[in-house]
Each structure stands twice: as C-alpha cells, then as structure tokens.
Residue frames as a rotation matrix with the C-alpha (Angstrom) as fourth column:
UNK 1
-0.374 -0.222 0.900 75.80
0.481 0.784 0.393 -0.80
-0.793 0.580 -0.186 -4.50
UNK 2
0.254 0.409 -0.876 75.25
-0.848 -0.341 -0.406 0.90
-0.465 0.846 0.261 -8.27
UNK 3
0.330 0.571 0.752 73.94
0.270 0.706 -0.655 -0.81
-0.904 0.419 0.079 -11.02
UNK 4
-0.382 -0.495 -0.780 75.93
-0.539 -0.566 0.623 -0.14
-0.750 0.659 -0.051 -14.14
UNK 5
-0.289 0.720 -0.631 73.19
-0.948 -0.306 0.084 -2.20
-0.133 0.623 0.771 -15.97
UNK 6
0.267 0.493 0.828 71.02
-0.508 0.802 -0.314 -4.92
-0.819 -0.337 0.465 -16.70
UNK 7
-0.751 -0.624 -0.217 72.63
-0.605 0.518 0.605 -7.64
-0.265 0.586 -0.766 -18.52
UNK 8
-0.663 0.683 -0.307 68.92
0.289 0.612 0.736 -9.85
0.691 0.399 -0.603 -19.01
UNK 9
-0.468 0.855 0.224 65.17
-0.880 -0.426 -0.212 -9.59
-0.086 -0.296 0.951 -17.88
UNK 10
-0.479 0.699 -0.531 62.58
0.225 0.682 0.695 -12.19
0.848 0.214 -0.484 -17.44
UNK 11
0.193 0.931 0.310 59.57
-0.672 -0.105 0.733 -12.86
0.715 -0.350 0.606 -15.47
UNK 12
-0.613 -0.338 -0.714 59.82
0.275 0.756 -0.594 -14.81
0.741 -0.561 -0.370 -12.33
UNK 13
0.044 0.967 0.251 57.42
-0.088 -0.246 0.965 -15.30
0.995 -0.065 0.074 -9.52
UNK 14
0.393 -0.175 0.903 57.47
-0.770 -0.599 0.219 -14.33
0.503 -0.781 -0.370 -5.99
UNK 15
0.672 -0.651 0.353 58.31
0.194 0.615 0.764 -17.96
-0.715 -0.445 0.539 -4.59
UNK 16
0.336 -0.736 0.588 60.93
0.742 -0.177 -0.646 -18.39
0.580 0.654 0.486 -7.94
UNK 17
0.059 -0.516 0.854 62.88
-0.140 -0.852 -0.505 -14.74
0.988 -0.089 -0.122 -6.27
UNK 18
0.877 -0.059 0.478 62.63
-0.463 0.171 0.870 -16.18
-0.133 -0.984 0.122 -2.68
UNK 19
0.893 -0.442 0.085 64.44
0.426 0.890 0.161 -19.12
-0.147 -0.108 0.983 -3.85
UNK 20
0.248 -0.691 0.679 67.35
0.545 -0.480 -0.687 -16.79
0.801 0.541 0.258 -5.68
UNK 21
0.523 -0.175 0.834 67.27
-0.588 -0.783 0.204 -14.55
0.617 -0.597 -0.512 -2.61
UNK 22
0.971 0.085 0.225 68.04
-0.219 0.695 0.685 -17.47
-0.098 -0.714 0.693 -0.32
UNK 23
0.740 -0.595 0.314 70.74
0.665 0.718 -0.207 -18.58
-0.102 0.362 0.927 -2.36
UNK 24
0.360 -0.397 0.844 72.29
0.143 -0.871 -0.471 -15.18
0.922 0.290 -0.257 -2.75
UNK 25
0.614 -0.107 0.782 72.28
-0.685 -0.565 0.460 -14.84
0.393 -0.818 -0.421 0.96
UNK 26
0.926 -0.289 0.244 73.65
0.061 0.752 0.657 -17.86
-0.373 -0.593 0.714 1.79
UNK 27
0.368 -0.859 0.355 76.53
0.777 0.074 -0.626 -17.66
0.511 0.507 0.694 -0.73
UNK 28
0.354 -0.269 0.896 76.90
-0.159 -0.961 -0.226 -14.13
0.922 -0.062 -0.383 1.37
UNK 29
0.678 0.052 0.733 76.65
-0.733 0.129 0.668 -15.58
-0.060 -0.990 0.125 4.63
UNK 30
0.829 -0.518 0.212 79.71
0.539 0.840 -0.055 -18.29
-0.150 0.160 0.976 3.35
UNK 31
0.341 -0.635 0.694 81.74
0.647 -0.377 -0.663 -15.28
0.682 0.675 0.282 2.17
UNK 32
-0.185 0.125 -0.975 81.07
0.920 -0.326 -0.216 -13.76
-0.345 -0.937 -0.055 5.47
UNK 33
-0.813 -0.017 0.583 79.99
0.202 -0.946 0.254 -10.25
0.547 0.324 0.772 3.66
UNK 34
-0.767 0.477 -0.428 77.65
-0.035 -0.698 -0.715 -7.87
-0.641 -0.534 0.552 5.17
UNK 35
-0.478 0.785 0.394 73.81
0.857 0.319 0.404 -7.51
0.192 0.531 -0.825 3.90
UNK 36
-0.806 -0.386 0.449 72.37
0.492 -0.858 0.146 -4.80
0.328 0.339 0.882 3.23
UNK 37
-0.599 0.786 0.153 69.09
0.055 0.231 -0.971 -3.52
-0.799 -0.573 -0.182 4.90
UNK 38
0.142 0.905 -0.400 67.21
-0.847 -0.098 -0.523 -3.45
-0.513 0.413 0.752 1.72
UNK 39
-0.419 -0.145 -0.896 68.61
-0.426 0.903 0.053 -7.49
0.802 0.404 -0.440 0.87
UNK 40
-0.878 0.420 -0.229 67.35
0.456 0.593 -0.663 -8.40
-0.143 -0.687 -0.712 4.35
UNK 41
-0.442 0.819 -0.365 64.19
-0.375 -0.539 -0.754 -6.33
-0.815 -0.196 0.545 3.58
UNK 42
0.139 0.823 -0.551 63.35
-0.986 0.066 -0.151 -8.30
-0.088 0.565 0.821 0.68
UNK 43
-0.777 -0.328 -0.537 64.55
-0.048 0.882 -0.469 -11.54
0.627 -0.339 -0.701 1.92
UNK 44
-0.676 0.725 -0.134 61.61
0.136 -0.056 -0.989 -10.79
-0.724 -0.687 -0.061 4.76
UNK 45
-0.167 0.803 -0.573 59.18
-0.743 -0.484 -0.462 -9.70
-0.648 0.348 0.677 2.05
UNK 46
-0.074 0.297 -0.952 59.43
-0.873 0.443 0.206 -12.82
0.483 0.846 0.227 -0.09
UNK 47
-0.944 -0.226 -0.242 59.19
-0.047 0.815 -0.578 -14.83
0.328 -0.534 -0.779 3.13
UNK 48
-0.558 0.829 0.013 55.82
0.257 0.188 -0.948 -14.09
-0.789 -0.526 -0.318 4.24
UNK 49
-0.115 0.459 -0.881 54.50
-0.829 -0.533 -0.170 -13.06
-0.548 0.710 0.442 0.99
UNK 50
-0.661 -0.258 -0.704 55.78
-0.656 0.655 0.376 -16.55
0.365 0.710 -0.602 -1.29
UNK 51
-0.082 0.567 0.820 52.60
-0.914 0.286 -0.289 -18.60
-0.398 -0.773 0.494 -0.53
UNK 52
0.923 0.384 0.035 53.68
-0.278 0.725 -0.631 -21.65
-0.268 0.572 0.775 -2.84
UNK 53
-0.031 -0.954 0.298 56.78
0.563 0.229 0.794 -23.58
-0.826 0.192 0.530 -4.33
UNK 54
0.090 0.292 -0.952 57.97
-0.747 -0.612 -0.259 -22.02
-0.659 0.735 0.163 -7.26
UNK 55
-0.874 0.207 0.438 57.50
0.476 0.545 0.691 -25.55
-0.095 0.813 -0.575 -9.17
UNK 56
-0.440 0.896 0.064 53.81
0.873 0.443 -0.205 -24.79
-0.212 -0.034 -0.977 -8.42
UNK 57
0.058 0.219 -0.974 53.81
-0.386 -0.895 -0.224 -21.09
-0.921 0.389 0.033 -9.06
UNK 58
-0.772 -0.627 -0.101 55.58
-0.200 0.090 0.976 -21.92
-0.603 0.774 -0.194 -12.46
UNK 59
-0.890 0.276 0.364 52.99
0.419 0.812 0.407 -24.25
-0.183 0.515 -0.838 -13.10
UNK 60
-0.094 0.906 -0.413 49.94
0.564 -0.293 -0.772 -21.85
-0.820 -0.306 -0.483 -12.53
UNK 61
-0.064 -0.362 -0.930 51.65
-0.341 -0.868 0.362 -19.39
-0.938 0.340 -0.068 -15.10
UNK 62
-0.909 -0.377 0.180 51.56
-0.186 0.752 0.632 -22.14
-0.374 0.540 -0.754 -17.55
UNK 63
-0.655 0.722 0.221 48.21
0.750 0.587 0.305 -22.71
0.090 0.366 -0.926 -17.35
UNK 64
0.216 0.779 -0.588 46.53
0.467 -0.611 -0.639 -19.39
-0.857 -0.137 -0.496 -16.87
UNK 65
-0.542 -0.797 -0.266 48.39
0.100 -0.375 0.922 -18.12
-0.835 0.473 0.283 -20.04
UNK 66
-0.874 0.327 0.359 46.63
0.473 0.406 0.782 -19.75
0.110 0.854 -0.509 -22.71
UNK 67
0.247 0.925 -0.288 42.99
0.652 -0.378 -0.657 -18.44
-0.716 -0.026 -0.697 -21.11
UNK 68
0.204 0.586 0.784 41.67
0.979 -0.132 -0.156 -16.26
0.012 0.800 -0.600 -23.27
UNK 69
0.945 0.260 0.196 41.64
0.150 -0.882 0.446 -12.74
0.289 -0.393 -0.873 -21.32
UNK 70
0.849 -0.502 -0.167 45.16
0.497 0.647 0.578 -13.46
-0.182 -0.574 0.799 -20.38
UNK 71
0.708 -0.699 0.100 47.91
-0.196 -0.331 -0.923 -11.83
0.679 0.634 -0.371 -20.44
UNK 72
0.163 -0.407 -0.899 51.49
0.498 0.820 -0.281 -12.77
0.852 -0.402 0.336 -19.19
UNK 73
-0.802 -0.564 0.195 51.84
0.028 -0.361 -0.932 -9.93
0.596 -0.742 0.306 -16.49
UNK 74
0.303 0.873 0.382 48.35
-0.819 0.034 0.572 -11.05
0.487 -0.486 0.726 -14.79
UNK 75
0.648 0.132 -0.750 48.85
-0.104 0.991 0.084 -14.25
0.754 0.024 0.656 -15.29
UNK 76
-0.653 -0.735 -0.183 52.61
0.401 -0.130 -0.907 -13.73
0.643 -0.665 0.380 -12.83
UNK 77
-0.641 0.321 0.697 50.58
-0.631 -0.737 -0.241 -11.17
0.436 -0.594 0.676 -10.76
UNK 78
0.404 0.896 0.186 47.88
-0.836 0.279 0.472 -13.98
0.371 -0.346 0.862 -9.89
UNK 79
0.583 -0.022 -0.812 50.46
-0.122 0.986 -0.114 -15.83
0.803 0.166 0.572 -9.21
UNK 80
-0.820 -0.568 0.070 52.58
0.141 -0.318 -0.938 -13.79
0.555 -0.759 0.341 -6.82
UNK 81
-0.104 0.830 0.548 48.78
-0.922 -0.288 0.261 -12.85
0.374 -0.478 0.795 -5.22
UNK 82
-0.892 0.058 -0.448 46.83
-0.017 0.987 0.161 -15.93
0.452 0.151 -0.879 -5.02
UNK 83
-0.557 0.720 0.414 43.63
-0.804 -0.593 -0.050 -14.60
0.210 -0.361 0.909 -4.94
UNK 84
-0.911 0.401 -0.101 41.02
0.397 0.916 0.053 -16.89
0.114 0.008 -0.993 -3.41
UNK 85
0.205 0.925 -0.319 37.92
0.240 -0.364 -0.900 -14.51
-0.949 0.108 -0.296 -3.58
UNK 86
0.092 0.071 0.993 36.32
0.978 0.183 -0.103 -13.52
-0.189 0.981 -0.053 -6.71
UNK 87
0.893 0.450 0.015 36.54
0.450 -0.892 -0.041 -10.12
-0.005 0.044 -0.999 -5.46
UNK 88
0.159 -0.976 0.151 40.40
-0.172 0.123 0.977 -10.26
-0.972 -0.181 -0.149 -4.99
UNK 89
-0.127 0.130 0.983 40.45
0.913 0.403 0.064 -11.50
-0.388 0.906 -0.170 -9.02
UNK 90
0.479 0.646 0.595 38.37
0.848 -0.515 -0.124 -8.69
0.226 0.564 -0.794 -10.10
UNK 91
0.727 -0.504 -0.466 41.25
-0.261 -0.831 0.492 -5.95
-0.635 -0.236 -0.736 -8.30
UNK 92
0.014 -0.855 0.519 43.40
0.330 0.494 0.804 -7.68
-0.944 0.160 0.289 -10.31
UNK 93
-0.346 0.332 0.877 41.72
0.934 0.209 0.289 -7.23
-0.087 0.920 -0.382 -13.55
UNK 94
0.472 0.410 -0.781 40.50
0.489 -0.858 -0.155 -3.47
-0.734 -0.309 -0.605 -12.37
UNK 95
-0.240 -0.362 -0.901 42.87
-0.462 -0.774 0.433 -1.65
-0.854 0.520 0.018 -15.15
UNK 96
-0.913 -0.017 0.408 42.02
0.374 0.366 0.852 -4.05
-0.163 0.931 -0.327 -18.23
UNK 97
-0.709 0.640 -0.296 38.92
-0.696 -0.567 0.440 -2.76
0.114 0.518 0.848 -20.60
UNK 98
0.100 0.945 -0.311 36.90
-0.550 0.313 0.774 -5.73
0.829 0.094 0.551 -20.14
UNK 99
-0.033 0.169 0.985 35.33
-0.971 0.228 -0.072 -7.79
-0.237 -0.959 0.157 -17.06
UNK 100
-0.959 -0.262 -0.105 35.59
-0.250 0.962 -0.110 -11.29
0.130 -0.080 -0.988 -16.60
UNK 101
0.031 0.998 0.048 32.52
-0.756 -0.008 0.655 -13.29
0.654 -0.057 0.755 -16.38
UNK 102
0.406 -0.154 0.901 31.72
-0.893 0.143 0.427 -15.24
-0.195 -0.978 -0.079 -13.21
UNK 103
0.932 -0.004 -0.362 32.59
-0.276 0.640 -0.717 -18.50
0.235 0.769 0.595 -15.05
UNK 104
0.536 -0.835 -0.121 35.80
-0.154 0.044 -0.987 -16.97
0.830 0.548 -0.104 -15.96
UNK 105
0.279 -0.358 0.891 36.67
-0.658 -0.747 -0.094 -16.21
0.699 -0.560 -0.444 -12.54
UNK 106
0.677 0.408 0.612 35.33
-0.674 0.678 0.294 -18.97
-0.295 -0.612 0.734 -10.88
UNK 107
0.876 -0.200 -0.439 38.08
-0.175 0.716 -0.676 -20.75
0.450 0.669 0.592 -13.14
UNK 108
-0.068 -0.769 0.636 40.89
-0.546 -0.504 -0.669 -18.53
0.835 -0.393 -0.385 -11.56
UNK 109
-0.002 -0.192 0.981 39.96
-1.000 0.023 0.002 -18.89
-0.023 -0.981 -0.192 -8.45
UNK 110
0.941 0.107 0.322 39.75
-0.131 0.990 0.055 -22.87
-0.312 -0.093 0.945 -8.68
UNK 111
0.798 -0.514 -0.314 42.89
0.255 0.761 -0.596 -23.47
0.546 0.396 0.739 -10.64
UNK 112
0.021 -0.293 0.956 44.47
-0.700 -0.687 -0.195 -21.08
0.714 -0.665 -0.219 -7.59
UNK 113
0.408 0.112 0.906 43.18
-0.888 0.279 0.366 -23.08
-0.212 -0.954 0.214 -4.99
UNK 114
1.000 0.013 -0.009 44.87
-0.015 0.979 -0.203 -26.33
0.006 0.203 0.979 -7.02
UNK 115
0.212 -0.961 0.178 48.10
0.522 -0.043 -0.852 -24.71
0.826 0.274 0.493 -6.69
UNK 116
0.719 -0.143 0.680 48.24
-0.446 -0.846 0.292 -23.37
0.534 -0.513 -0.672 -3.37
C-alpha cells in the first residue's frame, strides 16, 4: 500500500484509533479483502494498550490542557499512557525544561485515576 499523501492531521488518542481501526477492519472483513500484517499488528497494539473509552480519553485531554505546564502533545501522551505513579508522570515530563511540583502531579495522577 503507498501513500501518495496526507489529505488532514489531527490528534487522536489511543482508544479514539482503536475505535477507527475496528471500523476499518470490519468494513474489510464485509468486503472480504485481505489485511495486512502491519493492520492486524496495530489492531493488536491498540487492543491491549487502549485502557479507556475514547469518550473518557477525550475528556482527560480537555481537562489537562488548560493546566498550566501543559501542552497538547503531553496532555494526548498522558492520555494514551495513563500513568498512575508519580514516577510514571515525571518520564513523561523528562524532556520539558521544568519539573512539576508534587501538587502538580498529584493532580495528574488523580484526574487519571477519574478517567480510567
């Protein structure tokens, strides 16, 4: 399969690309076509990986945004994760210039565990 280019971009989170994958496959598996081993290889990867709906991913992304320290590819990334340590958080945050304070974290990891 080539790609003769990308007609749009956006963000979407790891349940949110399960759900699309599903559908994709199924419309394949109606058409009777063949799957490829890297469509069934990320059809497995966004099964055991998607630990939430994607109403409730959606909704995490929403609200971790606004924080302060935030930006929007963390904010996805903590959502496709779901860290529940503070040490899991803090790999996240490992390339940005400044550290969270325990506070901040302690926020993460709570409004995480309301969306799991």
């Amino acid at each position: 399969m080539k790609v003769k280019g990308i007609i749009s971009e956006e963000k979407v989170t790891l349940p949110e690309m399960r759900t699309v994958l599903l559908g994709v496959e199924a419309e394949r598996i109606a058409a009777e076509k063949e799957m490829s081993y890297e469509f069934r290889r990320s059809i497995e990867h966004a099964n055991q990986l998607a630990k939430t709906t994607p109403e409730k991913s959606r909704e995490l992304v929403a609200k971790l945004v606004p924080m302060e320290k935030m930006k929007p590819e963390i904010a996805y990334r903590i959502a496709n994760i779901m860290p529940k340590t503070r040490d899991e958080v803090r790999a996240i945050f490992a390339k940005e210039r400044f550290t969270l304070s325990p506070e901040e974290i302690d926020t993460i990891i709570e409004m995480v565990s309301t969306h799991f």
